[in-house]
C-alpha positions as CSV (number, residue, x, y, z in Angstrom):
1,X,2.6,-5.6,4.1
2,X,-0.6,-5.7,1.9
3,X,-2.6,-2.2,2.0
4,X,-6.2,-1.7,1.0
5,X,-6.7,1.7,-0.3
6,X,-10.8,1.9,-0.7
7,X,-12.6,5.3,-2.4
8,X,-16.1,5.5,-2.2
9,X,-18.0,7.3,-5.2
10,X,-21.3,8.7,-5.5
11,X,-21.6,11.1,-8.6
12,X,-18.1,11.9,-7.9
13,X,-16.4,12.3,-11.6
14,X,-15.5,15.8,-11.7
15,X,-12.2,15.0,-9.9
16,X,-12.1,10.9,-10.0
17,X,-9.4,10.2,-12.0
18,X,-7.1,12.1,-10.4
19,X,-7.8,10.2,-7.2
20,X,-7.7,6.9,-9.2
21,X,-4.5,7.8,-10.7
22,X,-2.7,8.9,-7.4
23,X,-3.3,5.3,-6.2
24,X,-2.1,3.4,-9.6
25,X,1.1,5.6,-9.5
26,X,2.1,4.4,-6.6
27,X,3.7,1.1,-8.0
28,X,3.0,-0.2,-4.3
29,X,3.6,-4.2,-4.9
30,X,0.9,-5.3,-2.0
31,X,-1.9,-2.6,-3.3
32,X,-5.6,-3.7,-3.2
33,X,-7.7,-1.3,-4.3
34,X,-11.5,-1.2,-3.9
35,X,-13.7,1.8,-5.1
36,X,-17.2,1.4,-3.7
37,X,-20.3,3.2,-5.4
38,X,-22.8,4.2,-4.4
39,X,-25.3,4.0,-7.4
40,X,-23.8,7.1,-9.3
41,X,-25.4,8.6,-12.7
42,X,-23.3,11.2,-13.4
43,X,-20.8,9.1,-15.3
44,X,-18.7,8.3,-12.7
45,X,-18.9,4.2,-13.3
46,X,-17.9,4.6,-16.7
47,X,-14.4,6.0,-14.9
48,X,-14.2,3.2,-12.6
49,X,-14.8,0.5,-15.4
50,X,-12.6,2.4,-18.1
51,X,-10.0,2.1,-15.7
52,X,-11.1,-1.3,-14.5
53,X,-11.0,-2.7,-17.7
54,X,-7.2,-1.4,-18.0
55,X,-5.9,-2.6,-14.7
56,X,-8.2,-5.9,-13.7
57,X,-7.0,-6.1,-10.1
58,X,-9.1,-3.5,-9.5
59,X,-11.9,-4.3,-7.6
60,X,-15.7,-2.6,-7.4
61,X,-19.2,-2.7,-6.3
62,X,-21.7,0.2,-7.4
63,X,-25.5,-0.2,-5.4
64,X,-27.0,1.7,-2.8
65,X,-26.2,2.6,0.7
66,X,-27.2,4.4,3.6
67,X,-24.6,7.2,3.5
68,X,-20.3,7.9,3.6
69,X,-20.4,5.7,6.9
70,X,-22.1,2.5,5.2
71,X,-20.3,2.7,2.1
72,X,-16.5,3.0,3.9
73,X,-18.0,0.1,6.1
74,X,-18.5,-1.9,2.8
75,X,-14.9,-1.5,1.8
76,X,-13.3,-2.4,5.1
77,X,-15.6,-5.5,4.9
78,X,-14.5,-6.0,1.4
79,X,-11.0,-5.4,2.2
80,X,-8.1,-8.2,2.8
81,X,-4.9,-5.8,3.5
82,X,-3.2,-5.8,6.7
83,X,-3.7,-2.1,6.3
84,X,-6.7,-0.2,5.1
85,X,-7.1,3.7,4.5
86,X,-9.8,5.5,2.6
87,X,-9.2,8.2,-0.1
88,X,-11.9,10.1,-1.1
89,X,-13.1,10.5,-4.5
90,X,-11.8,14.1,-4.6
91,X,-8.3,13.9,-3.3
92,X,-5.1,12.5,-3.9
93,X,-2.0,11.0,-2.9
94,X,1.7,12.2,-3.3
95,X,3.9,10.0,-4.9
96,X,5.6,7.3,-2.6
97,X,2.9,7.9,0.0
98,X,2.3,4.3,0.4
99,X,5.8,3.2,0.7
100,X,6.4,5.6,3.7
101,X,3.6,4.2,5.3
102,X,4.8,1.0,4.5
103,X,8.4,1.9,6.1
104,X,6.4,3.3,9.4
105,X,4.4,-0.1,10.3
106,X,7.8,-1.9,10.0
107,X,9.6,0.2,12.1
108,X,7.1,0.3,14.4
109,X,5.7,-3.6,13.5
110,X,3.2,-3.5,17.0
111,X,1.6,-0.1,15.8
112,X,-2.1,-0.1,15.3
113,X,-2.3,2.9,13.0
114,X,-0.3,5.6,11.8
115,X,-1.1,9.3,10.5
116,X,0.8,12.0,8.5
117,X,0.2,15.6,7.1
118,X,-1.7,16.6,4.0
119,X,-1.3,19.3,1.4
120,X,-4.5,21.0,1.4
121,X,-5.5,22.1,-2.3
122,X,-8.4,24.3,-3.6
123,X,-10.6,23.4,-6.5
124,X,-8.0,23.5,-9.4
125,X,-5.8,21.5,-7.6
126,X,-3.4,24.6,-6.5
127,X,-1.4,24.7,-2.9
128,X,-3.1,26.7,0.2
129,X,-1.0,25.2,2.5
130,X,0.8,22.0,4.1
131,X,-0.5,20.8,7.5
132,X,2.1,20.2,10.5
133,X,2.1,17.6,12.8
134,X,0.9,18.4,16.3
135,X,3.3,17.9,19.3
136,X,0.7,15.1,20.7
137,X,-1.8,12.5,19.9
138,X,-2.9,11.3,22.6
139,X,-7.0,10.6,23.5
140,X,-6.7,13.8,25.6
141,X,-5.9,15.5,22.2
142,X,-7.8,14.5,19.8
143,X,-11.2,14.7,22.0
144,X,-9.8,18.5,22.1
145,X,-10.1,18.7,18.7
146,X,-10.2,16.8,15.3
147,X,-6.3,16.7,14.6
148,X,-6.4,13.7,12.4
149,X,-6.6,14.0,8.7
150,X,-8.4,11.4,7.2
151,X,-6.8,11.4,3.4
152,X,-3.1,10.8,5.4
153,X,-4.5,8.3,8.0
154,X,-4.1,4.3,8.1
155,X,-5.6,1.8,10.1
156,X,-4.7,-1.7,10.5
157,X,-7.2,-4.2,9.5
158,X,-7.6,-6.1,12.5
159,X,-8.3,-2.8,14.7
160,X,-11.4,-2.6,13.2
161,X,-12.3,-6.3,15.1
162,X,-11.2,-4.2,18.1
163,X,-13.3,-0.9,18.0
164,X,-15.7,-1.5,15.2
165,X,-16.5,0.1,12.0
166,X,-17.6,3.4,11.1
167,X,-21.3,4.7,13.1
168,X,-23.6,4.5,10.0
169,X,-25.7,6.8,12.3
170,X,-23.5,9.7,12.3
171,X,-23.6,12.2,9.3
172,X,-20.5,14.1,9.7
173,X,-18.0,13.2,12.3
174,X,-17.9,9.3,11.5
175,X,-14.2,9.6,11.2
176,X,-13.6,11.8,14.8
177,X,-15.9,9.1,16.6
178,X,-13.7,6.4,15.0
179,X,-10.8,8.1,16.2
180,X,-11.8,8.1,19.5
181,X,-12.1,4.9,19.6
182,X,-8.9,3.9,18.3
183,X,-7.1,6.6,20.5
184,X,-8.5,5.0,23.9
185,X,-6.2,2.1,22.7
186,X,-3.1,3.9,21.6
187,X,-2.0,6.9,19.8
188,X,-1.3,6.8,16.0
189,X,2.4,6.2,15.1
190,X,3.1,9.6,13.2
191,X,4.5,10.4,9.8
192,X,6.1,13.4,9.5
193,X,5.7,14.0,5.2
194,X,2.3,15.1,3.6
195,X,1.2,11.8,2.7
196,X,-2.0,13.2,0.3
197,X,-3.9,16.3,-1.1
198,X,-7.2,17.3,0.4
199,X,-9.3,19.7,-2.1
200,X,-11.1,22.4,0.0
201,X,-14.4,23.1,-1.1
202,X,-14.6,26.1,0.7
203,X,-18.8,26.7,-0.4
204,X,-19.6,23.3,-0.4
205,X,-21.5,23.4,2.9
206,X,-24.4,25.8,4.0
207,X,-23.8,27.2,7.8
208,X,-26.7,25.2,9.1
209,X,-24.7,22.3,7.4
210,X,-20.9,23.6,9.2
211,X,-23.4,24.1,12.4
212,X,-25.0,20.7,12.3
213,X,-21.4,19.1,12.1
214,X,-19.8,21.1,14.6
215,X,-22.5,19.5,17.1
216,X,-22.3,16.0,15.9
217,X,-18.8,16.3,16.7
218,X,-19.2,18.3,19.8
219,X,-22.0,15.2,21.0
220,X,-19.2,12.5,20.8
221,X,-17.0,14.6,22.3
222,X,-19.0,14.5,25.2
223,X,-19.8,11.1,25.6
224,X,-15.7,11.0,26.0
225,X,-15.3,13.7,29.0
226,X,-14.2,11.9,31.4
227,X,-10.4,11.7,30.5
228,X,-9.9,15.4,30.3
229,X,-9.4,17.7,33.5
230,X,-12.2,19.7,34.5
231,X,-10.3,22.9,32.7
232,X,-9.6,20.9,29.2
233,X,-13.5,20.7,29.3
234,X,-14.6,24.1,29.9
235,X,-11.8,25.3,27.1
236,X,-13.7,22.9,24.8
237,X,-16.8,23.8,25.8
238,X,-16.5,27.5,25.6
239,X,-14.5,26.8,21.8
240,X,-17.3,25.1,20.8
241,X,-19.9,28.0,21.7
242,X,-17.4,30.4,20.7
243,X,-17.4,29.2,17.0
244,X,-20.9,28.2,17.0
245,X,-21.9,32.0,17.6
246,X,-19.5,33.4,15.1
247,X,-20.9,30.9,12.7
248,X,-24.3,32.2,13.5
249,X,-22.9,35.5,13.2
250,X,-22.3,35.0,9.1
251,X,-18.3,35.9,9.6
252,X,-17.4,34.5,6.5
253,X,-13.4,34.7,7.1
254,X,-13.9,32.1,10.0
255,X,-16.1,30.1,8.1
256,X,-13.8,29.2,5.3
257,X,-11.1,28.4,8.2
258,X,-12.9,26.1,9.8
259,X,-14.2,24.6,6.3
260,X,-10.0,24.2,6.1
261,X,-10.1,22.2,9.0
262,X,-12.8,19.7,8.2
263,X,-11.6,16.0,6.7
264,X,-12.4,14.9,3.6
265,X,-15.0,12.7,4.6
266,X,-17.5,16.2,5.5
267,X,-17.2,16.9,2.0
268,X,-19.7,14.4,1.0
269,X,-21.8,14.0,3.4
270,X,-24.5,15.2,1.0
271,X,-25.0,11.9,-0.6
């Protein structure tokens, strides 16, 4: 089973080669790997060529684009695997990750896509914790809430013919509408190992930022309502005001926890 592994970079080289070098460690025999930048000045493409030049199978475009969305729509257009995942420029996977995904889709060869746990780290690459699996992973709950990590998630190629790409119109949540989307099909087969590290930025966003995001996300949510009861809906609902106001409210302890529970993608929506 070929897998496309695509990064997308823009000014990202603080942390780069460590996401690079996760992927090449892998010793994965059907690996294509794609990095996709998106015009960086900051010394990033002299990473992605350095490493280029030393492994030639490595495939990548650096121009402009119209955000995180665009550019991960570039890659799975550029990409030929049977299965594609994206790994941001700032995290990592474990050793071996791509083997157990590769043993999950052949034991469960009709499976559109498959998730797992991640280790989340903190800017010098040390432990907070390990994520667990949720009992679940059905439509019903995921539209309850973003459970799916993006770094430990992978989607097979042809799904995207299904569902379509990424929404270059969102700014934060284009993963969680994607999701969505995949989930009205079938839930993901489920991996029970942490598959990658995400780094946790935990002052990388402003609160108007954290609140803009929690409504993007709280907007497809509710374009989706109809497959929940009446009472999942008000305990969404009233979440969603809930954190909104103690965002509002400056309580910094529950911002960092809900900056914990944000995929990697968030992290760069800044682009």
């Amino acid at each position: 089973m070929k897998i496309s592994v695509v990064t997308i970079t823009y000014n990202s080289r603080e942390f780069l080669e460590e996401t690079i070098a996760s992927v090449l460690v892998q010793g994965y025999p059907e690996l294509e790997y794609l990095i996709v930048d998106g015009g960086s000045t900051d010394g990033t493409l002299d990473i992605v060529n350095r490493y280029a030049v030393m492994h030639p199978w490595i495939k990548w475009i650096s121009e402009p684009d119209r955000g995180i969305a665009d550019a991960m729509n570039k890659g799975i257009r550029l990409a030929t695997g049977d299965v594609v995942a994206h790994l941001h420029a700032d995290d990592a996977y474990l050793d071996g990750t791509l083997a157990e995904v590769c043993r999950a889709f052949a034991a469960n060869p009709g499976a559109r896509w498959a998730t797992g746990r991640i280790r989340c780290v903190n800017t010098a690459g040390e432990r907070l914790y390990d994520t667990e699996l949720k009992r679940s992973y059905n439509l019903s709950d995921i539209l309850y809430g973003n459970i799916i990590s993006h770094p430990a998630t992978f989607v097979r190629r042809s799904v995207f013919d299904e569902v379509g790409l990424f929404d270059p119109e969102l700014r934060y949540s284009m993963d969680y509408d994607l999701w969505l989307r995949i989930a009205a099909l079938e839930p993901p087969i489920l991996i029970d190992k942490v598959l990658a590290k995400f780094r946790v930025h935990p002052n990388s966003l402003s609160s108007a930022n954290i609140l803009a995001a929690m409504a993007e996300e709280h907007a497809i949510r509710q374009r989706n309502w109809g497959v929940l009861s009446s009472r999942a809906r008000l305990a969404a609902e009233l979440r969603y005001h809930r954190e909104t106001m103690l965002i509002r409210l400056g309580l910094n302890n529950f911002r960092k926890r809900f900056m914990q529970r944000l995929t990697g993608v968030l992290q760069s929506s800044d682009q």
